[in-house]
C-alpha positions as CSV (number, residue, x, y, z in Angstrom):
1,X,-6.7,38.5,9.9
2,X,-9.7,36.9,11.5
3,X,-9.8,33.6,12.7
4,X,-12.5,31.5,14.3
5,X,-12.0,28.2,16.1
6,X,-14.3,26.0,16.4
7,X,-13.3,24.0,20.0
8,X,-11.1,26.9,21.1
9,X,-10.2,25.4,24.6
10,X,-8.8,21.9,23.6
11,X,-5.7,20.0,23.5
12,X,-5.0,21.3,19.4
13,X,-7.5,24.1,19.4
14,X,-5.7,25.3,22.3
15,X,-2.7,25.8,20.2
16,X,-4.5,27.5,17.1
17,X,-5.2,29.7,19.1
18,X,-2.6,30.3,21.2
19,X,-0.4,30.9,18.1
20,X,-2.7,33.1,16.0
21,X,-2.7,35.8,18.9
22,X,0.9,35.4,19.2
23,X,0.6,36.8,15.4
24,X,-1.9,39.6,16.3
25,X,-4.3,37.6,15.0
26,X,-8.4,38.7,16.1
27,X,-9.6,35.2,17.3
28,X,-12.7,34.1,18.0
29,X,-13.5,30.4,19.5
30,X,-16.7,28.8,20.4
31,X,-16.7,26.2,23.2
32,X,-19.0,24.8,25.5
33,X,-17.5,27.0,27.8
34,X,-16.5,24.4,31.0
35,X,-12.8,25.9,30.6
36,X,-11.4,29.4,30.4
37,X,-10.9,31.2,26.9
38,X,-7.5,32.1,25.8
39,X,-6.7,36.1,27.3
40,X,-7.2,38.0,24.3
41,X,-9.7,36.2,22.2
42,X,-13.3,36.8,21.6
43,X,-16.0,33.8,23.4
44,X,-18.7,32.1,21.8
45,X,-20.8,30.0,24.0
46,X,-22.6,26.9,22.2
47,X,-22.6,23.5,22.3
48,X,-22.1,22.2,18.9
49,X,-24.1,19.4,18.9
50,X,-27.2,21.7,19.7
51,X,-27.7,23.0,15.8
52,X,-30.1,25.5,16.9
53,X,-27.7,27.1,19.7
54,X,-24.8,26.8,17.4
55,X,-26.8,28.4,14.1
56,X,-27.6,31.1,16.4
57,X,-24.5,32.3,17.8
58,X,-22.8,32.6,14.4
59,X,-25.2,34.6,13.0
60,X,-25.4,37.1,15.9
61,X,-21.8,37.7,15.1
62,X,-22.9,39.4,11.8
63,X,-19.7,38.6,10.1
64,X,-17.6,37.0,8.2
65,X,-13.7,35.6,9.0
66,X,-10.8,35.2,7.0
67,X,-10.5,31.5,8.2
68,X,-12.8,28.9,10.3
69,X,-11.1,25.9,11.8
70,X,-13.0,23.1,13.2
71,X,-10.6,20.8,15.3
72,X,-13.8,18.5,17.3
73,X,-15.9,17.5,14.4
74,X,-15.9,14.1,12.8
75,X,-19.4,12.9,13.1
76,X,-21.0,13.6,9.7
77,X,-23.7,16.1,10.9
78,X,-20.8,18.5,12.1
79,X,-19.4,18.7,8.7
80,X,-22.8,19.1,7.4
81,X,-23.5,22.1,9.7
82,X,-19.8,23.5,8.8
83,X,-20.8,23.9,5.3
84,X,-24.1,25.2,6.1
85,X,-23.3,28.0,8.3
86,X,-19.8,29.2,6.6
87,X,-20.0,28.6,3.0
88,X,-20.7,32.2,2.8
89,X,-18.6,33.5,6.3
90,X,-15.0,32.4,5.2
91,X,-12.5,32.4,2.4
92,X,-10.8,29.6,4.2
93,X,-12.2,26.8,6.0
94,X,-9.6,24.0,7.6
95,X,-10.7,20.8,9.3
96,X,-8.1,18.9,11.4
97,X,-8.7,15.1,10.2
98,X,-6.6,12.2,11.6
99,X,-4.2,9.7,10.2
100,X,-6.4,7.2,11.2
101,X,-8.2,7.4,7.8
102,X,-6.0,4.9,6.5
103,X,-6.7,1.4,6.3
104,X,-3.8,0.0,8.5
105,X,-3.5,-2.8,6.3
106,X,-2.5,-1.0,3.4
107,X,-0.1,1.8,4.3
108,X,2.8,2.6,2.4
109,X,5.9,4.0,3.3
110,X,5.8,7.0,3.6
111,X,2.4,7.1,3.3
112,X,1.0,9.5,0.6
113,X,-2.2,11.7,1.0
114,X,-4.0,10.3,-1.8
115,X,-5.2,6.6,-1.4
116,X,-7.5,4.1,-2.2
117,X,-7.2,2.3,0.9
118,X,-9.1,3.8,3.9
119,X,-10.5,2.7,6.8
120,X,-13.5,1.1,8.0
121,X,-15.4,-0.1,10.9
122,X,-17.6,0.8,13.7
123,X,-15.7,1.1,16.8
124,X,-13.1,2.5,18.5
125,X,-10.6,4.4,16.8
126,X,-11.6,2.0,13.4
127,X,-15.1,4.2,13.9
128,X,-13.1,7.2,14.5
129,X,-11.2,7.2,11.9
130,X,-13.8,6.2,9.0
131,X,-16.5,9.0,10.5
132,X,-13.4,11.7,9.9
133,X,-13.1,10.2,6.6
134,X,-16.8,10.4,5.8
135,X,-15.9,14.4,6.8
136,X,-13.5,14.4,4.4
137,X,-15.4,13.2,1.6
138,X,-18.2,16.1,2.0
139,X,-15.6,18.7,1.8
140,X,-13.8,17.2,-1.1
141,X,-16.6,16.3,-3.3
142,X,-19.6,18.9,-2.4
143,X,-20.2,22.0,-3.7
144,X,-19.2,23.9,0.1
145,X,-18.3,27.2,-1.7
146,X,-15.6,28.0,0.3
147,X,-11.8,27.1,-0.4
148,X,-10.8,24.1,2.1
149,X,-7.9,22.6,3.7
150,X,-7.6,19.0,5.6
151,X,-5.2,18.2,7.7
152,X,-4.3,14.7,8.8
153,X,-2.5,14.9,11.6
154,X,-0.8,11.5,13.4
155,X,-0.3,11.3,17.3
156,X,-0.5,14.6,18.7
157,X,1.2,15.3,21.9
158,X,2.2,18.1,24.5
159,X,1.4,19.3,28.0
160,X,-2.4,19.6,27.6
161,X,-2.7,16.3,27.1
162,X,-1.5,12.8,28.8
163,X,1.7,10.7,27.4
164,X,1.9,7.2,25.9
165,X,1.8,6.7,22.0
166,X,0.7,3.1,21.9
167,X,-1.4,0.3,24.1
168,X,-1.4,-0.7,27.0
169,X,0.5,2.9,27.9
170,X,-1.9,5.1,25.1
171,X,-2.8,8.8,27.1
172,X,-1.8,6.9,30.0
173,X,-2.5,9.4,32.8
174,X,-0.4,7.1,35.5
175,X,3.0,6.9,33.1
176,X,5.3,8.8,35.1
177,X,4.4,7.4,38.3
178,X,4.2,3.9,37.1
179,X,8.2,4.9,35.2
180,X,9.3,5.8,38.6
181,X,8.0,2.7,40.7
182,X,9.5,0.5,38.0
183,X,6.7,-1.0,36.7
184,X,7.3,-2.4,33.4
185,X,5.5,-1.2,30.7
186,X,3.3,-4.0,28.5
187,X,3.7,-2.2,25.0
188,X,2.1,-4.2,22.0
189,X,4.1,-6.1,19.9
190,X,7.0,-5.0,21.8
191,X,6.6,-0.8,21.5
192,X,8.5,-1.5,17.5
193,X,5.9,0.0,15.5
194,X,7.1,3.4,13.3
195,X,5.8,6.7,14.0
196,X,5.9,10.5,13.7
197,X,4.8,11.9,16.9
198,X,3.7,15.8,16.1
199,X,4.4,18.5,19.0
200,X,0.9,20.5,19.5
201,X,2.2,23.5,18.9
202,X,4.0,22.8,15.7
203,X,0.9,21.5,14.8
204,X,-1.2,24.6,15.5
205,X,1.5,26.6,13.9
206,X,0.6,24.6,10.8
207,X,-3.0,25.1,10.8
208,X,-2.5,29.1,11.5
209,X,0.0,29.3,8.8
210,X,-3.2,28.1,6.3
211,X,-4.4,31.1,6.7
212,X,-3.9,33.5,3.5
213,X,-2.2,30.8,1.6
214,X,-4.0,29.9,-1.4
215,X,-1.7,27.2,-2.4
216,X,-3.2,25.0,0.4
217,X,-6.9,25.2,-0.6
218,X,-8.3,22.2,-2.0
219,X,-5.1,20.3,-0.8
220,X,-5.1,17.0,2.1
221,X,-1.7,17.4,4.0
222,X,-0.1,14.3,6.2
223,X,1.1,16.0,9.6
224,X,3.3,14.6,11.4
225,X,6.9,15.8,13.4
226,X,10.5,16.1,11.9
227,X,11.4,12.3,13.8
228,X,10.9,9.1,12.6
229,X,11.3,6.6,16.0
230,X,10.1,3.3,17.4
231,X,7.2,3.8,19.8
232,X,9.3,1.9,22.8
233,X,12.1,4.9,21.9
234,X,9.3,7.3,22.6
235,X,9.3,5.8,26.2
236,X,12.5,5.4,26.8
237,X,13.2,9.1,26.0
238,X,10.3,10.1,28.8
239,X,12.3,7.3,31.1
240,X,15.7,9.1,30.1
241,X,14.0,12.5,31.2
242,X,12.7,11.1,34.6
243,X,16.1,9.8,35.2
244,X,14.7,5.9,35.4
245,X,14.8,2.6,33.7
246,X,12.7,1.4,31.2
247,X,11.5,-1.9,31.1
248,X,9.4,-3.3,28.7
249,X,7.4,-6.6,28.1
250,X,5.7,-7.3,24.8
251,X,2.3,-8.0,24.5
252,X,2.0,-10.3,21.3
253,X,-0.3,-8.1,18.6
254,X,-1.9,-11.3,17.1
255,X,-3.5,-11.9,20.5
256,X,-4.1,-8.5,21.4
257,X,-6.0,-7.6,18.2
258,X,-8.1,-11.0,18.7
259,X,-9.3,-9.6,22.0
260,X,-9.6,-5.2,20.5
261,X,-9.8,-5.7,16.5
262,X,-10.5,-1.8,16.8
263,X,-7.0,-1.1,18.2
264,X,-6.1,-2.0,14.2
265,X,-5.0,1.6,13.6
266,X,-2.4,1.5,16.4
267,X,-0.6,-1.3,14.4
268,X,1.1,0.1,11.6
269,X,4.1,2.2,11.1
270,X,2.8,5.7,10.3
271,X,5.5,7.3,8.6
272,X,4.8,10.5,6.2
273,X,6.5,12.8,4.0
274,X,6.4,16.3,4.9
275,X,7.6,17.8,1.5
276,X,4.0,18.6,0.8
277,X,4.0,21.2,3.8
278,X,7.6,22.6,2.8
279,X,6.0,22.7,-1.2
280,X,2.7,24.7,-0.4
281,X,4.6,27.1,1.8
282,X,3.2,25.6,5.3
283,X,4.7,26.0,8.2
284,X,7.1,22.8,8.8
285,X,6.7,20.7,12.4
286,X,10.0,20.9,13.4
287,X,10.3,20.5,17.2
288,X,12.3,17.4,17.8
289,X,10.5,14.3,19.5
290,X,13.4,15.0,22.2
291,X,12.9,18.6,23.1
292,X,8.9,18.5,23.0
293,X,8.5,15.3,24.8
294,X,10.7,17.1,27.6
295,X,8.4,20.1,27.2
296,X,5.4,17.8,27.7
297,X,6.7,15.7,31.2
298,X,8.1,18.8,32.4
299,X,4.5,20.6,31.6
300,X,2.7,17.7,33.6
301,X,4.9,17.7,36.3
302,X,4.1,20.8,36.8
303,X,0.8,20.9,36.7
304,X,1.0,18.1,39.9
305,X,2.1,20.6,42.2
């Protein structure tokens, strides 16, 4: 099986990769190059958003792989170049969307794939999320030629990235230092928002498990991880690892979202249904939010020494 990853040295491209070589997989990524490539996997040198660079060292390849996945693009461009240079390289092409596609204001419970409430906007994660969407909708309604797969994960987390799942403590690279002075943490609307937090490398077992499976072309999955918890529980377990208390003082969401209406997507409960994943033979997340938020402190802490 041949893989290519577009953004092969990332936070999730990291783990596509990572988990296709663990299955013998030939990998190739193609990165910018300012971090090391995975041992074992082939490096392609280009910076995506030069089209001529990027046009160029695909076709030098000379080949074709069994599946591309794109985990960086959501400008509309990207998606445009996707289709342009692979339509005739791959069988299978998946691109790693986001749950922020959803208009916040309309979710449901747990929230299906299908929808006619998305988001819109034109900043912060409001932009984000309607730019993936705008992705989405050239996949799903032109004529790409190649079968696709779109994966809509909700908040990712692991090692190679920072903790905190909500504002004012969002990839909050001070968290564990600020949990063991004590400081309290200002959570918005008191940290009781719903969510599914999704372990990085169940996720990029997910997207590698795509691969082959012809029951997930033409098919938008919800990803999210086997737990259902309150965002303050997702900080108290980190406080529970460090050995510390937790305090927490609520920041009021009315007046929060009067001063950042783009913070919008943050304020929902994002709760999904993975039956989808189990029905199309995917690979399940299944790492509990209590094993792989341990995985992810004990992962920074190590990386302070």
């Amino acid at each position: 099986m041949n893989i290519l990853v577009i953004g092969g040295s990332g936070h999730v491209s990291g783990a596509v990769v990572r988990t296709a070589l663990s299955k013998g997989y030939q990998v190739w990524t193609i990165t910018r190059g300012l971090r090391p490539s995975a041992p074992g996997a082939h490096s392609l040198i280009a910076d995506r958003h030069d089209r001529k660079a990027m046009k160029e060292v695909i076709e030098q390849q000379n080949m074709s792989w069994d599946m591309v996945v794109d985990c960086i693009c959501y400008e509309l461009d990207d998606m445009l170049q996707d289709i342009e240079l692979f339509r005739n390289r791959t069988r299978q092409f998946v691109f790693v969307s986001t749950d922020f596609v959803f208009d916040p204001a309309e979710r449901r419970f747990p929230q299906p794939a299908e929808t006619e409430h998305y988001v819109s906007g034109e900043k912060g994660s409001l932009s984000y999320g309607a730019r993936k969407r705008l992705c989405e909708l050239e996949l799903i309604n032109g004529n790409t030629g190649m079968g696709w797969t779109i994966l809509r994960p909700c908040h990712i987390y692991g090692p190679t990235s920072q903790l905190g799942c909500l504002p004012l403590h969002g990839r909050d690279p001070e968290l564990i230092k600020k949990l063991r002075e004590g400081v309290p943490l200002k959570l918005v609307g008191g940290g009781y928002f719903l969510q599914q937090p999704i372990f990085v490398d169940d996720l990029g077992r997910t997207i590698v498990s795509v691969a082959g499976n012809q029951a997930a072309c033409g098919k938008i999955f919800n990803m999210a991880g086997p737990d259902i918890i309150e965002s303050r529980q997702y900080y108290q377990i980190i406080a529970d690892i460090l050995k510390v208390s937790l305090t927490i003082e609520e920041i009021p969401v009315a007046s929060y979202l009067a001063e950042k209406p783009e913070g919008r997507p943050f304020m929902c409960h994002r709760i999904y249904d993975l039956g989808s994943l189990r029905a199309a033979g995917l690979a399940v997340p299944s790492t509990s939010i209590e094993d792989g938020l341990r995985l992810h402190v004990e992962g920074l802490l190590k990386q302070q020494k």
